[in-house]
N, C-alpha and C positions, 0 to 999 in steps of 0.2 A: 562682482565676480563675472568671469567672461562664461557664457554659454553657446554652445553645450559644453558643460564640467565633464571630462571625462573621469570617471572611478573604480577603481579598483575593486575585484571582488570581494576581495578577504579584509577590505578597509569597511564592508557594509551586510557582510553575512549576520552580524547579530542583531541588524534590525532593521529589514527590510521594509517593515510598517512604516520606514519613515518618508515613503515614496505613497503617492498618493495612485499610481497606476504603475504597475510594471509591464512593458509591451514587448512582445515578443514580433519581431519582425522577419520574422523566416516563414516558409511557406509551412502548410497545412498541414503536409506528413511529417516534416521535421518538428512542427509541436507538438504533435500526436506522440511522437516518439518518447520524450522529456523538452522538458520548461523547465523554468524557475516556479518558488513554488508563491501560487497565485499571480501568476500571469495571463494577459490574455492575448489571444492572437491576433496579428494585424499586419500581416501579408503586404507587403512591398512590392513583392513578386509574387503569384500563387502558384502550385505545382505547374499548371498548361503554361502560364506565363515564364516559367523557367525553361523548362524544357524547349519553347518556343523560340527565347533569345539564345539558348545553348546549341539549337539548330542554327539559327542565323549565322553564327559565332564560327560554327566550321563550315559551315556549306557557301558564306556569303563573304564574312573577313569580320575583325574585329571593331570597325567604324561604325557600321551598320547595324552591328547586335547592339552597341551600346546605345546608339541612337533610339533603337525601340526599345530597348532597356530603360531609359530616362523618361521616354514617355509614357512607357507603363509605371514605372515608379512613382513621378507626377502625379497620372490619375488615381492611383489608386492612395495613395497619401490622402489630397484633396478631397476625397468621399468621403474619407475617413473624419478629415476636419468639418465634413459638412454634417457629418451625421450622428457617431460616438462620442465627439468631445466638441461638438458645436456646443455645450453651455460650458464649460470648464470654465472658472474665473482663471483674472490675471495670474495668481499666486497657486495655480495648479500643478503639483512640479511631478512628471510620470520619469521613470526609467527606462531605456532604450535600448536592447541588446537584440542581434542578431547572429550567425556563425561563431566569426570572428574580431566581432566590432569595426566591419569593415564597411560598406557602400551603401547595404541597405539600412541601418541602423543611422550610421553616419547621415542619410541623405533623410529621415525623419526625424533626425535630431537637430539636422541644421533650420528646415522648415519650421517645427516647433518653436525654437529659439529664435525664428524672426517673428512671430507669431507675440513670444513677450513671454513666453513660460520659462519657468526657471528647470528646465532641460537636463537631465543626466545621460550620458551613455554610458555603457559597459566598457571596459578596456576588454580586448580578448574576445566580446561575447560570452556568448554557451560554453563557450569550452573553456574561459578560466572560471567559470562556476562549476563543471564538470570535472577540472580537476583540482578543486577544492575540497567537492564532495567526496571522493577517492581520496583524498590525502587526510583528510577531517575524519567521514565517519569511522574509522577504525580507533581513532582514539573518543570519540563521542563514546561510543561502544561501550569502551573498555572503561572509561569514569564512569558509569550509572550505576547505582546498587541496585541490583535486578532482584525480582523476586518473582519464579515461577511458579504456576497453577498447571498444577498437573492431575491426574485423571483421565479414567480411561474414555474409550470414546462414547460420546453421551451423556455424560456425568455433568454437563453444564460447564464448562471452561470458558465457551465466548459467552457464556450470556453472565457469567458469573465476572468476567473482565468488567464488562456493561454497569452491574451493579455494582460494582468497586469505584468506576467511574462517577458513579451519579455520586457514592458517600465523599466524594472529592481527593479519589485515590489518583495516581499520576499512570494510564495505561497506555502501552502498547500494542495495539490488536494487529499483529501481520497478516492474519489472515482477511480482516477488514481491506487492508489496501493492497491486498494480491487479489482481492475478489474471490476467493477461492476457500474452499475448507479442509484444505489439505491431505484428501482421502483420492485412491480411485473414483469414488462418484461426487467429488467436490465441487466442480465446475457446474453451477447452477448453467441451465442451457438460457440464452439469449444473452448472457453476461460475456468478458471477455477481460483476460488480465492486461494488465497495464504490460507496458515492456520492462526489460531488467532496471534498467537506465532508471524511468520511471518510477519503479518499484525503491528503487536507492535513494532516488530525493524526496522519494512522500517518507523514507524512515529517515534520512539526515533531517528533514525539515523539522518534524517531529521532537527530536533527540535534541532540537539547540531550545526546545521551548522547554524541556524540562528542569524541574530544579534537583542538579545535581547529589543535594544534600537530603534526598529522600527518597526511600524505593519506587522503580517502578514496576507496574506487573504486567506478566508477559505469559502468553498461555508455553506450552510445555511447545514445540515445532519440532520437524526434521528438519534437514539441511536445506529440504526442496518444500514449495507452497505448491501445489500444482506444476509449471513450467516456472519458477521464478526461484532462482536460490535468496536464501537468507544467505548477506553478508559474513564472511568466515571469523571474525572478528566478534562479529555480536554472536554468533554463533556459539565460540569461545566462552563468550563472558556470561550468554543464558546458560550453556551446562556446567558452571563451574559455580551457577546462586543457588541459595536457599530455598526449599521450595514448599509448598503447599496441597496437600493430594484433596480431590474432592472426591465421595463417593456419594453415589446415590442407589437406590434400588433396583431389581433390571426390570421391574414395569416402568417403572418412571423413565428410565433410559430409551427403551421400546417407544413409549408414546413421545419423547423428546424427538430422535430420529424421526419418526415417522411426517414430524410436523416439520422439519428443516427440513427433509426431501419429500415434502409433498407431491412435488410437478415429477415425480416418476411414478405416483397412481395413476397419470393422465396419460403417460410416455413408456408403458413398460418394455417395450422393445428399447428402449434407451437403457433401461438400465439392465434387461438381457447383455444388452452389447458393452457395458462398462464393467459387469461381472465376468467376460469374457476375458481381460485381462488380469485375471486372479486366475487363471487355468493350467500353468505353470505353479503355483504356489501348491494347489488342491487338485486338481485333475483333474481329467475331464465328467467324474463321475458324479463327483461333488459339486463341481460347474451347473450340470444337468441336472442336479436334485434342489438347488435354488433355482433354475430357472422355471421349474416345473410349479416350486412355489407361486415363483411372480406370475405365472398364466394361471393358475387355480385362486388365484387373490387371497393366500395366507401371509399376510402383509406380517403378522404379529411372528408370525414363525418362520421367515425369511430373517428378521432382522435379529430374532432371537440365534438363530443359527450363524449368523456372519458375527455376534458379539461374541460368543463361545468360543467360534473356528477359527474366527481369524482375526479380528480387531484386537479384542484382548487378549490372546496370545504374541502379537505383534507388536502391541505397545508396552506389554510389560518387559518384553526381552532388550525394546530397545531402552526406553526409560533408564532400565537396571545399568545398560550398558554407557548410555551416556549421560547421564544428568547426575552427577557428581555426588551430591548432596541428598538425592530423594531415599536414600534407605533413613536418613533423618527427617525426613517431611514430617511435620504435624498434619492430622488427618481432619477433616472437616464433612460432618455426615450433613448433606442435604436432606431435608425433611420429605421438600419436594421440592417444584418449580414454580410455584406461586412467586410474585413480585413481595411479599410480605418476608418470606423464607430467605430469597435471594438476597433479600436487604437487611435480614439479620445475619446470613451466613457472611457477607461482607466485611461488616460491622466488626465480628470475630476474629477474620482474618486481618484486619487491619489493627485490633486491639488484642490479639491473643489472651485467653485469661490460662489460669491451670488444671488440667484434665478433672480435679476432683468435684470446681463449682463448676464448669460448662455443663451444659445438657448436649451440646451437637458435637462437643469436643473429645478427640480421647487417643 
């Protein structure tokens, strides 16, 4: 076979494992942006180095740019051989894509292939995997028999995903890969969501490894994760499954909260300022009587008051309203939040028995 092979996207979306490196050859913010899933970056040209030949380009002629074009592409190749894949054996075979599978991808895929590796390029690049992804996950979507965990907020939904997970249940956590817990105060501070883009291919990625022939579970979501929509499509096909309610006690919910947002005991002025946007919902009066909590440090009776006022009055109006199926949920009582509890409440969910021999069932 002559190399570099060039390939088709959709000739190699169901198993990308069979590439021993997938390399992304575009500069540093366009990876940042979305990749393919498990790539890694290896800059041809890097941001300054683009913007550099793109000055040359109009201000000097297009001879010129290329000229230094080439020889930054050169060097920066060559490091690359000297130093990440100076041991790769002969039968090393990585994947190659850039934009459009066009000069930069091209000019590391011809290098490699003198080199003696068995060389793939992307046809298209990024963007006939971009729009794969877009024409794919709406039907991925819509095959999976979904099964949602719903519960109000604190009841344990992600951590209940978690322990679904370990008994070998097939899950989907969107709010795991938006980074986000899907609240006004969800954005844990130092963290940062992925882009939309992004956010699209850690869930197609996801959705081709599951086996279609078995549910998967999915916490109960809005439309939005923080800044990031959930796909309208999956969206569709979570409020149209069958679902699952958990309840728990409101101490146990109280102490659950308090522990997921620990870092605003540390930051209460943070979370003055994220209750400030609930001040249109409640008023300015209500605003000011949790705030007055978080500086007197009634931790237990701030969050007792926002479960009352507004969480759970806000999640059951929408639940009712859009999750199709949840006035039939089967209800599942958490004991509490021990790893022992979580593993038997799992266990149930995934084996239903009937209301009369359960003890957590009813």
């Amino acid at each position: 076979m002559k190399y570099p092979e060039l390939i088709q996207f959709n000739d190699i979306a169901a198993d990308l494992s069979q590439f021993d490196c997938i390399i992304d050859a575009r500069s540093e913010s366009e990876f940042a942006e979305d990749h393919l899933p498990g790539a890694i970056n290896c800059p041809v040209l890097d941001d300054v180095q683009r913007i550099q030949v793109g000055t040359m380009y109009k201000q000097v002629g297009s001879f010129e740019a290329k000229r230094l074009g080439a020889a930054l592409v050169a060097a920066n190749i060559a490091q690359y051989l000297q130093t990440l894949f100076q041991d790769k054996p002969r039968e090393w075979r990585p994947l190659i894509y850039c934009w459009r599978g066009g000069n930069r991808s091209g000019s590391m895929a011809h290098i490699f292939s003198k080199v003696g590796w068995p060389v793939a390029q992307l046809q298209g690049g990024y963007k006939a995997y971009r729009q794969h992804v877009n024409e794919h996950l709406p039907t991925l979507a819509q095959a999976i028999k979904w099964h949602v965990i719903c519960g109000t907020t604190g009841s344990g939904k992600s951590r209940m995903l978690t322990a679904l997970c370990k008994e070998g249940a097939q899950v989907l956590d969107l709010e795991q890969l938006a980074c986000h817990k899907g609240s006004v105060l969800g954005l844990t501070p130092g963290t940062q969501q992925p882009s939309q883009k992004q956010f699209e291919s850690q869930i197609w990625s996801a959705l081709t490894q599951f086996d279609p022939s078995k549910p998967v579970y999915v916490e109960a979501e809005s439309k939005k994760v923080g800044n990031l929509r959930v796909p309208e499509r999956l969206m569709e096909a979570m409020r149209a499954a069958p679902c699952t309610t958990l309840e728990l006690d409101m101490p146990h919910r109280v102490s659950l909260l308090k522990e997921e947002y620990a870092h605003f005991q540390s930051q209460p002025e943070l979370l003055i300022e994220q209750l400030g946007y609930l001040s249109q919902l409640h008023g300015n009066e209500k605003i000011n009587a949790w705030k007055r909590m978080i500086r007197s440090e009634q931790l237990d009776a701030l969050v007792l008051s926002l479960l009352r006022e507004h969480y759970d009055p806000a999640y059951l109006k929408s639940i009712n309203n859009n999750f199709k199926q949840f006035s039939a949920a089967q209800t599942v009582r958490l004991q509490d939040l021990t790893a022992t509890s979580m593993a038997q409440t799992a266990r149930e969910i995934l084996n239903p028995v009937q209301p009369s021999t359960s003890s957590t069932m009813r």
